[in-house]
N, C-alpha and C positions, 0 to 999 in steps of 0.2 A: 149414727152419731160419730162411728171413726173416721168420716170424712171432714166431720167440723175440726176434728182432733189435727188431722193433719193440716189441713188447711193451714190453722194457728201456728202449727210449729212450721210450716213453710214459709208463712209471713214475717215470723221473726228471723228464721234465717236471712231474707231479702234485709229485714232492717238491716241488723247486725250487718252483712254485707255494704249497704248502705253507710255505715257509721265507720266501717275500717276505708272505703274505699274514700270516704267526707278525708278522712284524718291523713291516707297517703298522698290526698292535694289534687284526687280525680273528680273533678264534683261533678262532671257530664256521668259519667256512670253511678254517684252515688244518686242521682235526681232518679235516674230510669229507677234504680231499686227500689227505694222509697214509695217509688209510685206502684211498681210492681209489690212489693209488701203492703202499700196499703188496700190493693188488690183484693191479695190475697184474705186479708181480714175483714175488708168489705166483706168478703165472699164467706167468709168462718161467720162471721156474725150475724148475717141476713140468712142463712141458713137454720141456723141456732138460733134465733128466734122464731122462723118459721116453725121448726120442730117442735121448739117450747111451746107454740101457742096451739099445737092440733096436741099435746098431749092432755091439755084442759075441757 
């Protein structure tokens, strides 16, 4: 389960990355981030559900 954990907080770092780089006027790298954060939460969430459903 501490890989879903990190996952999560990796992907927000991408956003967040994403939102300062949106805001200094680079949007070629804020787009890759975004995609890269949403990656990563793809990947946090499709797991975490995976786990949720074999612990029933």
């Amino acid at each position: 389960m501490r890989h879903v954990y990190v996952r999560g907080i990796l992907s927000l770092i991408w956003i967040v990355a994403a939102v300062v780089s949106g805001i200094s006027g680079n949007f070629e790298m804020a787009a890759l981030y975004l995609v890269l954060g949403g990656v990563f939460l793809y990947s946090a969430y499709a797991t975490w559900k995976k786990e949720k459903k074999g612990d029933k």
